[in-house]
C-alpha atoms as one frame of an Amber mdcrd trajectory, in Angstrom:
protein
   3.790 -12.324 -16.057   2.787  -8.212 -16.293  -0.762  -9.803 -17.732  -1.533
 -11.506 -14.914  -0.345  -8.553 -12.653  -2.366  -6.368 -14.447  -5.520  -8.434
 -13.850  -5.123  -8.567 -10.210  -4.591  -4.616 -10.847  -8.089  -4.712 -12.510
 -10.157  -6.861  -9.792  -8.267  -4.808  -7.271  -9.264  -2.017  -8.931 -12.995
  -2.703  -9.809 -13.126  -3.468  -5.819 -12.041  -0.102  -4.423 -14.108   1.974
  -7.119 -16.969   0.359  -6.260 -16.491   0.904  -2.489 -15.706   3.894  -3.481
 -18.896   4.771  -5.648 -20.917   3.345  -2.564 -19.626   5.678   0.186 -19.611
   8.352  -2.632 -23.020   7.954  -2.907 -24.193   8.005   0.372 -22.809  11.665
   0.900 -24.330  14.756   0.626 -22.503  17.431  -1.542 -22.397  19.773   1.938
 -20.737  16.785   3.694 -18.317  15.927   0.546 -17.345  19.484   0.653 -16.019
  18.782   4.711 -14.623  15.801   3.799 -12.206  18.049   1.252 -10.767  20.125
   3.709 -10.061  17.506   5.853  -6.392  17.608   6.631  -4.970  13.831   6.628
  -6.010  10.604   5.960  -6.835   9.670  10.260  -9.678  12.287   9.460 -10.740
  11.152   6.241 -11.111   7.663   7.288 -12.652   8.929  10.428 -15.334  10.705
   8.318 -15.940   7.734   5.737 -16.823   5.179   9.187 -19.343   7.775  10.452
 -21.547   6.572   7.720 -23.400   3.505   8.003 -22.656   2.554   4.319 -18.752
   2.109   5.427 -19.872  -0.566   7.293 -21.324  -2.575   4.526 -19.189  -3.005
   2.772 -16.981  -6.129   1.752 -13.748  -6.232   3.212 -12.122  -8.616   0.564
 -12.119  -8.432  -3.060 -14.562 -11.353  -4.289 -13.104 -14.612  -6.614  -9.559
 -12.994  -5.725  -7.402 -15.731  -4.986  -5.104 -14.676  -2.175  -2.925 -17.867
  -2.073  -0.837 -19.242  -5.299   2.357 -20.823  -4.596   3.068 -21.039  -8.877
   2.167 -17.092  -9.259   3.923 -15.916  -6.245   7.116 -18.013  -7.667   6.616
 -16.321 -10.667   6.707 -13.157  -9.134   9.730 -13.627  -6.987  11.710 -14.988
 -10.218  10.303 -11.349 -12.096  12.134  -9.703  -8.598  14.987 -11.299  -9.268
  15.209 -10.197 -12.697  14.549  -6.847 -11.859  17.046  -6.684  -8.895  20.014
  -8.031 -11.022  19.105  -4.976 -13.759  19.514  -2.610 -10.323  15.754  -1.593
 -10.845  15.202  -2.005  -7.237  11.600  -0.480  -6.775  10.202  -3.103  -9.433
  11.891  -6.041  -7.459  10.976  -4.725  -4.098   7.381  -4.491  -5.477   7.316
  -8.071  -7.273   8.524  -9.190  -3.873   6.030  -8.155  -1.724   3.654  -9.404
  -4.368   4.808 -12.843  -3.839   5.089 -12.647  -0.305   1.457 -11.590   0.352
   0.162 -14.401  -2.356   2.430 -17.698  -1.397   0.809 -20.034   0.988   1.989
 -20.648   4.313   3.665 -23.838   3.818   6.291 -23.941   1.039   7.275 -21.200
   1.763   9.508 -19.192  -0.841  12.886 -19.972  -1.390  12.778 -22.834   1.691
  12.913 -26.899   0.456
């Protein structure tokens, strides 16, 4: 169960670094230096889809499959098992987890 949590971690991961390494790139150091002092994240974002690069860039993460009925179960069962040991933040998590990867029909915990 973690392992395959910690692969989607990974693809997620490999995703938003290289979005990351894109816009990064297409920066100057002058204009990374204003995007510093920015003050919150309206700004930042604000900043990032001035550039043309932001623009180009995939929106979802590719061969990530969004909708699995067996790992979402699998996920709500962890949530359970972290919600009877009171570790609340850990079920909460592994429940949103399932929630965003079950399909729409079957849906969890309904016949």
């Amino acid at each position: 169960m973690q392992e395959n949590n910690e692969i989607v971690d990974i693809d997620i991961a490999r995703y938003f670094r290289a979005n990351l390494l894109t816009c990064r790139q297409a920066i100057s150091p002058m204009d990374f230096k204003k995007f510093m002092a920015l003050k919150n994240n309206g700004e930042r974002v604000a900043f990032v889809l001035s550039y043309a690069e932001a623009h180009c860039l995939p929106l979802e993460v590719e061969d990530y499959q969004l909708k699995d009925m067996t790992r979402a179960l699998r996920l709500k069962e962890s949530g359970n098992k972290y919600f009877g040991r009171g570790i609340f933040f850990k079920a909460l998590e592994s429940y949103s987890s399932a929630i965003i990867i079950a399909p729409r029909e079957g849906v969890l915990g309904s016949p």
